[in-house]
C-alpha positions in Angstrom: 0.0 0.0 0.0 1.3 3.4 -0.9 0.4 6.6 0.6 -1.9 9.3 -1.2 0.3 11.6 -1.2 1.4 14.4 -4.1 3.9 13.9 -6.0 5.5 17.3 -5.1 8.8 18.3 -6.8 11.6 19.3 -4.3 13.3 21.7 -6.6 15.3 24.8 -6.9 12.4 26.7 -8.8 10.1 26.2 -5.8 12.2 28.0 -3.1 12.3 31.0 -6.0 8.4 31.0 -5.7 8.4 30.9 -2.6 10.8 33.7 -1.8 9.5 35.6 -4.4 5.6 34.8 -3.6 5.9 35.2 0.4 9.1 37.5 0.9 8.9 40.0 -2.2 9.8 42.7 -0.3 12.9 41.8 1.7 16.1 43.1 0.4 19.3 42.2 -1.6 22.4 43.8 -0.4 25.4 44.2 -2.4 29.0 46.0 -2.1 29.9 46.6 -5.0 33.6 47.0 -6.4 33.1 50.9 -6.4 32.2 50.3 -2.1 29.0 51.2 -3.2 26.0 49.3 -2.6 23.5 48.0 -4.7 20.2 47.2 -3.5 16.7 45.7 -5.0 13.8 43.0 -3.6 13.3 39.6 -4.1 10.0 40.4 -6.5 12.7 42.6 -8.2 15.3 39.5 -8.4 12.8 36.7 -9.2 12.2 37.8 -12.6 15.7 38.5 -13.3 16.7 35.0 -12.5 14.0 33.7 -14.8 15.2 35.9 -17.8 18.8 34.1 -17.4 17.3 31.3 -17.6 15.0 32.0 -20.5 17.8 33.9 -22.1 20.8 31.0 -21.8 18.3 28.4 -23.4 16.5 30.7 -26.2 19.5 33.4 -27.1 22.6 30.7 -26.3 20.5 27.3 -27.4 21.4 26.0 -24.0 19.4 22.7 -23.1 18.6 20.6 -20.2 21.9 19.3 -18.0 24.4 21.7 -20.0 26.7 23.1 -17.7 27.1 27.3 -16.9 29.9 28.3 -15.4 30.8 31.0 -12.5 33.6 32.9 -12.1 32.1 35.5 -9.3 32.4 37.2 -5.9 29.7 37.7 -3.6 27.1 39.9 -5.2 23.6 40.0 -6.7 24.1 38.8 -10.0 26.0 35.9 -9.1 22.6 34.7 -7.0 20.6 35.5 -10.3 23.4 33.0 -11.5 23.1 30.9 -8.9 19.2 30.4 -9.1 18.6 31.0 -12.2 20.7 28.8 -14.1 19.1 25.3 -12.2 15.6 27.0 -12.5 16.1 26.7 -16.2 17.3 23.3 -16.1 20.9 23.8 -16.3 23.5 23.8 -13.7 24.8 26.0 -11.9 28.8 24.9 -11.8 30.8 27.7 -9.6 34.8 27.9 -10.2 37.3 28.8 -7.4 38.9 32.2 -8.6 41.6 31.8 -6.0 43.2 27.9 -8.2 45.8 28.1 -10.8 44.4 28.5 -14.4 45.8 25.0 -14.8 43.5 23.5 -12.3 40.5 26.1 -13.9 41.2 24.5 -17.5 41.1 21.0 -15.6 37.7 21.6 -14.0 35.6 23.8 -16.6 36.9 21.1 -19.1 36.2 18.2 -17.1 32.8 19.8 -16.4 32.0 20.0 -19.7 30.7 24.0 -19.3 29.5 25.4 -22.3 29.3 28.8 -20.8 30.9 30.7 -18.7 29.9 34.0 -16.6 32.6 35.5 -15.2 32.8 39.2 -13.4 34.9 41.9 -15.0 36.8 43.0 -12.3 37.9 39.5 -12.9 38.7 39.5 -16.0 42.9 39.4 -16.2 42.6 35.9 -14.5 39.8 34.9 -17.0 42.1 35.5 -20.1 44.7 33.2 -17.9 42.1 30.0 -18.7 39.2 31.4 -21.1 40.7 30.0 -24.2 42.0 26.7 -23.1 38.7 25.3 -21.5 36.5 26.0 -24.3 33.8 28.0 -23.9 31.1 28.4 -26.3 29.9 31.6 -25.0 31.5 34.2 -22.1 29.4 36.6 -20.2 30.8 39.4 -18.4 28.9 41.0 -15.4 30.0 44.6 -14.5 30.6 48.0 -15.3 32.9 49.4 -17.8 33.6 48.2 -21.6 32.9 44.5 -22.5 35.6 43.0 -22.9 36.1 41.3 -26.5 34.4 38.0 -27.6 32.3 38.9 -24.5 28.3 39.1 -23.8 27.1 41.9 -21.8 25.1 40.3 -19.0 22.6 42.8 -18.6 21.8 42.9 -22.0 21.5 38.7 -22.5 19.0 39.4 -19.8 17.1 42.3 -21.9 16.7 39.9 -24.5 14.4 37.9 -23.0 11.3 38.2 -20.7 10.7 36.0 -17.3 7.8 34.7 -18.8 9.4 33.2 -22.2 10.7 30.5 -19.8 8.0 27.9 -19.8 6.3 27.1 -16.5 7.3 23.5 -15.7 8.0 20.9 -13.2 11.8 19.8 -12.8 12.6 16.7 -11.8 13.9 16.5 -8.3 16.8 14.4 -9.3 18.2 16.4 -11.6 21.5 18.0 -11.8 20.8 21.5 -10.3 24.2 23.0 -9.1 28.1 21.0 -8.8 31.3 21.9 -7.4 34.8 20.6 -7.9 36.4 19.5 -4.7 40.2 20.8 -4.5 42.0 18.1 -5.3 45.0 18.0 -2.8 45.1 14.1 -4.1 44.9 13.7 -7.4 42.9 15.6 -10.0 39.8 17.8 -8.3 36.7 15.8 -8.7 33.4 17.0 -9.1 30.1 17.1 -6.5 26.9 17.3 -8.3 24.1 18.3 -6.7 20.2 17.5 -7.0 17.6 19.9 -6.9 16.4 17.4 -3.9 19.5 17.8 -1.9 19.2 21.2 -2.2 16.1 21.7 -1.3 16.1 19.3 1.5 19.3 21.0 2.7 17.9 24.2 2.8 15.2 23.4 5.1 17.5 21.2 7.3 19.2 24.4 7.4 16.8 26.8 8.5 15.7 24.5 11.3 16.3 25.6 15.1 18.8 23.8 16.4 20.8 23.8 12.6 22.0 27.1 11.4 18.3 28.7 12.5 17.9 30.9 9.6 14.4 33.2 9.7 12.9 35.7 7.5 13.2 38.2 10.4 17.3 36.8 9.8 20.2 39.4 7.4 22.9 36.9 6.3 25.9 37.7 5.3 27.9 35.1 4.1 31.6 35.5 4.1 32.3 32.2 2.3 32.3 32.5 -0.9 29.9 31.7 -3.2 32.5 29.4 -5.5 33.1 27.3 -2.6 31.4 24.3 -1.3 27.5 26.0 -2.3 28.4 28.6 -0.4 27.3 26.6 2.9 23.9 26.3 1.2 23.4 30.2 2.5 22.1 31.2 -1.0 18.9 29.0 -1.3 18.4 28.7 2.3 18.2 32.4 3.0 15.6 32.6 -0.5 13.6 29.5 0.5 12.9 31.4 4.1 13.0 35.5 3.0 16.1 36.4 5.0 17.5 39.6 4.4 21.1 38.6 1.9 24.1 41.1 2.6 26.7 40.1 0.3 30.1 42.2 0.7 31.8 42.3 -3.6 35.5 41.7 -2.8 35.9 43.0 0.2 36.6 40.9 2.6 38.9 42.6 5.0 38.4 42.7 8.7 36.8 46.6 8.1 35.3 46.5 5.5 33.1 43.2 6.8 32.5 45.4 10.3 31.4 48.3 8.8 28.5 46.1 6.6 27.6 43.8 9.6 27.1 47.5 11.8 25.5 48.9 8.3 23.5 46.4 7.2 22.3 45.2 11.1 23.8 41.9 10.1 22.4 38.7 12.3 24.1 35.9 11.0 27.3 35.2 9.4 29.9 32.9 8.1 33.1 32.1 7.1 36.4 29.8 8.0 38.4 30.5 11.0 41.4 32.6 9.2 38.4 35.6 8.4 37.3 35.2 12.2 40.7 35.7 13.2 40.8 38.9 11.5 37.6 40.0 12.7 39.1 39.3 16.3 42.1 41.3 15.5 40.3 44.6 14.5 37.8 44.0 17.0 40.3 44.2 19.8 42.4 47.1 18.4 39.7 49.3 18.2 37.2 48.6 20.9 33.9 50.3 20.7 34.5 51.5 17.4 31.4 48.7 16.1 28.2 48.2 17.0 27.9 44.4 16.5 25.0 43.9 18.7 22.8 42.8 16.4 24.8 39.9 15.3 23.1 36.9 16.9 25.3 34.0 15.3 28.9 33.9 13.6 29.1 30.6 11.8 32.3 28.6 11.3 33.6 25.9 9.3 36.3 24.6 6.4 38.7 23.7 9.5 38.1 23.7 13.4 37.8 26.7 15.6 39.7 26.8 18.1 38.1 27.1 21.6 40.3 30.3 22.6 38.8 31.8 19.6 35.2 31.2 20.3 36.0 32.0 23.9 37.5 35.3 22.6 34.6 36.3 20.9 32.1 35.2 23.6 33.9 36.8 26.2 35.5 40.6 25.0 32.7 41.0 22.1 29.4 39.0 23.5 29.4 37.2 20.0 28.5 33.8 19.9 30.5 31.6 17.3 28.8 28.2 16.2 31.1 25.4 14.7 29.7 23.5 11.9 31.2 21.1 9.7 30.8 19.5 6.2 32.7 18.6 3.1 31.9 19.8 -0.8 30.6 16.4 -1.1 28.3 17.0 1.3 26.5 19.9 0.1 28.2 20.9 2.3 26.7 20.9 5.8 27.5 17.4 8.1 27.1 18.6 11.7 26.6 21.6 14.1 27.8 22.1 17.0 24.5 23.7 18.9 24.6 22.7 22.5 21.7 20.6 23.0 19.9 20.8 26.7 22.5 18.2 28.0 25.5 20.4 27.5 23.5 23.8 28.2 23.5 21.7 32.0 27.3 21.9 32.3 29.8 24.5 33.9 30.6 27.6 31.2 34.3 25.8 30.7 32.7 22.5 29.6 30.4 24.3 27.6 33.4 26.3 25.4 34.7 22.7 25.3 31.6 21.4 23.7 31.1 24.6 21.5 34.8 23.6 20.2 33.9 20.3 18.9 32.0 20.1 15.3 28.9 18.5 16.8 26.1 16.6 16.2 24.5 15.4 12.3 22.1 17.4 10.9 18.9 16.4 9.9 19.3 12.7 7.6 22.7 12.8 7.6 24.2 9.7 9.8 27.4 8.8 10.9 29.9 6.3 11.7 33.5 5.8 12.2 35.5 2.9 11.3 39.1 2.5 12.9 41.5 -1.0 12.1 39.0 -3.5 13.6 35.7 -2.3 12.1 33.0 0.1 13.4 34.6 2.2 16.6 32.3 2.3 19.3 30.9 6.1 20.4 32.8 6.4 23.5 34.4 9.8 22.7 37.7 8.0 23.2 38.2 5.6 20.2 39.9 7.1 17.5 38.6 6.0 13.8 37.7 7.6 9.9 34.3 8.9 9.8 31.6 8.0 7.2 28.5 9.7 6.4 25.2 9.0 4.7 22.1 11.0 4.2 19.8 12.3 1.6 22.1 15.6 0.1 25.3 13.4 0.6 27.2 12.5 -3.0 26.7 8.8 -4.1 29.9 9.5 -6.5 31.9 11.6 -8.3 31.4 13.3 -11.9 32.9 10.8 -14.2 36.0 9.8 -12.1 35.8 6.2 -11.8 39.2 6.5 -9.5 37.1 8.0 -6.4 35.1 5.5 -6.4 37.4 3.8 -3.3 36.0 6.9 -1.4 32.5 4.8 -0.8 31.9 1.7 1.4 30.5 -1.3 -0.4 26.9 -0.4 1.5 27.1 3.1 0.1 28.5 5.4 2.8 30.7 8.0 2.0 34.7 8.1 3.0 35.2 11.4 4.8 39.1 10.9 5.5 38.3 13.0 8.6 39.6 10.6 11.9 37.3 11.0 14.7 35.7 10.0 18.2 31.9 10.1 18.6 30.2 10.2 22.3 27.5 8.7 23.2 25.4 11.0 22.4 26.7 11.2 19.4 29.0 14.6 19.5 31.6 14.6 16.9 35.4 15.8 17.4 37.4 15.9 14.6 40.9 14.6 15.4 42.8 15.2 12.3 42.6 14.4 8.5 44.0 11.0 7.8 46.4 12.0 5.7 47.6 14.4 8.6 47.7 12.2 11.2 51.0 12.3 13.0 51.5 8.2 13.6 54.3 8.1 16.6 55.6 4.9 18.2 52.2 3.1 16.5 49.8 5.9 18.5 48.0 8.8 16.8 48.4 12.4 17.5 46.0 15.1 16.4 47.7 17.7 15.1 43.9 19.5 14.7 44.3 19.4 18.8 47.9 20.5 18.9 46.5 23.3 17.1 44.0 25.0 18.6 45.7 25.0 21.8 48.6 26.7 20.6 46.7 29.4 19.1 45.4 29.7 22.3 48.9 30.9 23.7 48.8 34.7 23.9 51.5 35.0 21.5 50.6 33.2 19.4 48.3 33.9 15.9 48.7 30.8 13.6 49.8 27.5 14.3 50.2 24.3 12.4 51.4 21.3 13.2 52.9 18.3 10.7 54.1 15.3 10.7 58.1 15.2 9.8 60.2 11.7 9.4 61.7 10.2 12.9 64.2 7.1 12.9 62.5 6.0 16.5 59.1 6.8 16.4 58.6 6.8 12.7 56.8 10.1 12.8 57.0 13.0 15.0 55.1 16.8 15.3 56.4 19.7 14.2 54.6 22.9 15.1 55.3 26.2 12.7 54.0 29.2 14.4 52.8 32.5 13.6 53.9 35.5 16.0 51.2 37.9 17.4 52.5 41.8 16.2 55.0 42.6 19.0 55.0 39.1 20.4 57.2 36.0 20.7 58.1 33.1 22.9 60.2 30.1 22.7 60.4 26.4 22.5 60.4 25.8 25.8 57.5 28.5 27.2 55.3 26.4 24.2 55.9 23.2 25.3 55.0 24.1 28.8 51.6 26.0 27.9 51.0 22.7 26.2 52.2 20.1 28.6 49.2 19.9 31.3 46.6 19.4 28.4 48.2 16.5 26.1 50.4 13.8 27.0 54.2 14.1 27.5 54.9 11.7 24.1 52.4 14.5 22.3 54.4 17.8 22.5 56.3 18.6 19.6 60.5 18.7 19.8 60.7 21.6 17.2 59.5 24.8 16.8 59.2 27.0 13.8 58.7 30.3 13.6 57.2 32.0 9.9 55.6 35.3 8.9 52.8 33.7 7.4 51.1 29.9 6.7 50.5 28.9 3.5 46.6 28.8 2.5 44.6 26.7 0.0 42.5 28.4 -2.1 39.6 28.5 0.6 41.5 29.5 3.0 42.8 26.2 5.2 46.5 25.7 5.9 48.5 24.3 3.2 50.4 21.5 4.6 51.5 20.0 2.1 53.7 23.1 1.5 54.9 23.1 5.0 55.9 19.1 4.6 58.1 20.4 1.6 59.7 23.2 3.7 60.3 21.5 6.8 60.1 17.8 6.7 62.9 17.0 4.3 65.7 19.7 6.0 65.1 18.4 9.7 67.5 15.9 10.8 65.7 12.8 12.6 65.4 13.0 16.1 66.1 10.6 18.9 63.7 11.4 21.8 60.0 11.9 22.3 
């Protein structure tokens, strides 16, 4: 017996009518390069989103599945893109504008995208790639001259009308938006996502007790829109009327304050390195912002570390909220909202909690698998997590080589090592590949971390793994210097010593200007393997 149910079509093109037929009249923010700011309605932006999509299929002879590219910052006409594109029945394939044109050939290539819309201000890094992958047609969004061989986006969208898009029903399982992992193994490899998972994500997302996102909410996402679906923020925010405050290129410490005072911001997000930042100027000039309207600062793409949310919480009265999730994953996996359990426990414990990356969302389950099989959730046993869950990838975009990244019963690989309590709180240990493997035990250099960062004088730390005759593998911490601060091996070791075991604390100590980044703004340490790990001589002790 089946239920009686409609068959109801969980799509992108529903959460534009409903942000356009409930929330019409909440606003669209934009900085634009000029520091101005742009500003329209979502009954203004609806319409434009649908004349894209009328206009890439009727003016460019784009059809079902064909790929558009995105080669954007944070602004109104990338959401047009962003919407518009799957609401037409294409998809919506964002490109990191911080990878090497190499890796931009790779992925617009490998992608198949027939077109690509890319912002002038942009455009000297466009030339770097626009040739080599292909494109049948290039847009360019912006003010000033087109450049050559280029389509003026406002005028592709003059050419058409919203209603010359026909009025149909998109299957739930189609392609609707994808996005290239970035490929520290191997080639990047592609995420596509469903209309479904999208959908579905975006009201997991809104949910209390998830990222809580209202209509009465204005969201500014600091994460960019090119990477990992922009946490999701886009559609969630349309699908429930939030107010969107999107900050152009500027992305500086300032520039972010003055539109979070501005704009009356509520919620926010980005990875730890722009927090840090925020932190810096927030200090430096006390009083000088109003940030009491900011309810929640969202963090993910690497762990927070607990001095930093304590920080925050305790000189600014801003509350950060870790979250974590993968580009596979849509990209959200878990959030760390204290549930009434923890809300029970003394403040320290609580910061502790607030620290780790949580518990699942909504239909996304987990499990972690160490040497013997399934660890048990003890929040001790150490072992590689695996997800499952309705917006989580099944497999990558014709790469038949990832396919060792799924479980023969169909969950998915994370390479994140882990322990799980009972209740099923997360904390992530380290990334396998990061693990440092010492005498046969595992350290966390994800642990090592954070605590150093919470040493006074200290504003960036990572920690690798370098060769050791004895132990096979030891840490290495490389440190960042706070502006008129320093301290030495030994005052390190001993900030770290009564919170990790004695075989934990690293031997060496180096001291940089700055830490390599990836393109989204984690520490690159692979580069700091190179560097370090080949001119250090073995040691002898632990």
């Amino acid at each position: 017996m089946e239920g009686l149910i409609m068959d109801y079509q969980l799509n992108v093109p529903a959460i534009l009518r409903r942000g356009e037929q409930l929330f019409g009249d909440r606003e669209i923010a934009t900085r634009l390069p000029d520091q101005s700011w742009h500003r329209y309605t979502y009954a203004e932006f609806a319409p434009r989103a649908r004349r894209l999509a009328a206009a890439l299929r009727n003016e460019l002879g784009l059809e079902d599945g064909d790929r558009v590219g995105t080669f954007a910052w944070n602004h109104y006409q990338h959401l047009e893109a962003y919407v518009g594109i799957p609401v037409g029945g294409m998809v919506t394939h964002t490109l990191n504008l911080r990878l090497h044109p190499d890796d931009l050939t790779y992925i617009a290539t490998h992608a198949g995208d027939k077109v690509l819309i890319a912002d002038k201000v942009l455009w000297p890094l466009v030339e770097n790639f626009r040739e080599r992958a292909g494109f049948e047609h290039v847009i360019a969004i912006g003010d000033g001259p087109t450049p050559d061989g280029a389509i003026e986006y406002e005028d592709l969208l003059a050419s058409a009308e919203p209603d010359d898009l026909p009025d149909r029903e998109i299957d739930e399982r189609a392609a609707a938006a994808m996005c290239y992992t970035s490929g520290t193994t191997g080639q990047p490899k592609g995420a596509v996502y469903s209309h479904r998972a999208i959908a579905v994500h975006s009201l997991a997302s809104a949910m209390a007790g998830v990222l809580s996102v209202t209509e009465h909410d204005v969201v500014l996402p600091v994460v960019p829109m090119f990477h990992a679906n922009a946490w999701g923020f886009p559609f969630t925010c349309t699908f429930v009327g939030a107010k969107q405050v999107f900050p152009g290129p500027f992305l500086d410490g300032e520039s972010l304050l003055d539109a979070f005072q501005q704009e009356k911001v509520t919620i926010t997000a980005g990875v730890p390195t722009i927090w840090m930042g925020i932190l810096k100027e927030l200090d430096a000039n006390p009083g000088k912002w109003d940030t009491s309207s900011v309810r929640r600062m969202v963090v993910g793409g690497s762990a927070a570390p607990q001095s930093m949310i304590e920080a925050f919480e305790k000189r600014h009265g801003l509350s950060i909220l870790q979250a974590w999730g993968m580009t596979e994953m849509c990209p959200l996996g878990t959030v760390s909202e204290l549930t009434s359990r923890e809300r029970e426990l003394p403040e320290e414990e609580q910061f502790r909690y607030r620290a780790k990356q949580g518990v699942p969302a909504p239909f996304v389950e987990i499990r972690a698998r160490g040497p013997e099989g399934i660890v048990p959730w003890d929040g001790e046993t150490m072992g590689e997590l695996e997800v499952r869950g309705v917006w989580v990838s099944s497999s990558y975009h014709d790469s038949p080589e990832g396919a060792d990244r799924w479980t023969d019963d169909g969950w998915f690989k994370t390479g994140d090592i882990v322990t799980i309590e009972p209740h099923g709180y997360i904390e992530i240990q380290d990334r396998s590949k990061d693990l440092v493997k010492s005498g046969g035990e595992w350290i966390s250099t994800v642990a090592l971390e954070n605590a150093l960062m919470g040493h006074p004088a200290v504003a960036e730390a990572a920690v690798i793994a370098i060769p050791d005759e004895k132990w096979s593998e030891r840490p290495l911490a490389v440190c960042v210097f706070r502006e008129g601060e320093t301290a030495t091996d030994a005052e390190l070791r001993e900030f770290l010593a009564p919170n990790f075991a004695k075989w934990w604390l690293p031997e060496r100590f180096e001291y940089v200007d700055e830490i390599p980044k990836t393109a989204v703004g984690k520490f690159r340490k692979t580069a700091l393997r190179e560097q370090f790990a080949e001119k250090i001589e073995p040691a002898e002790t632990a």
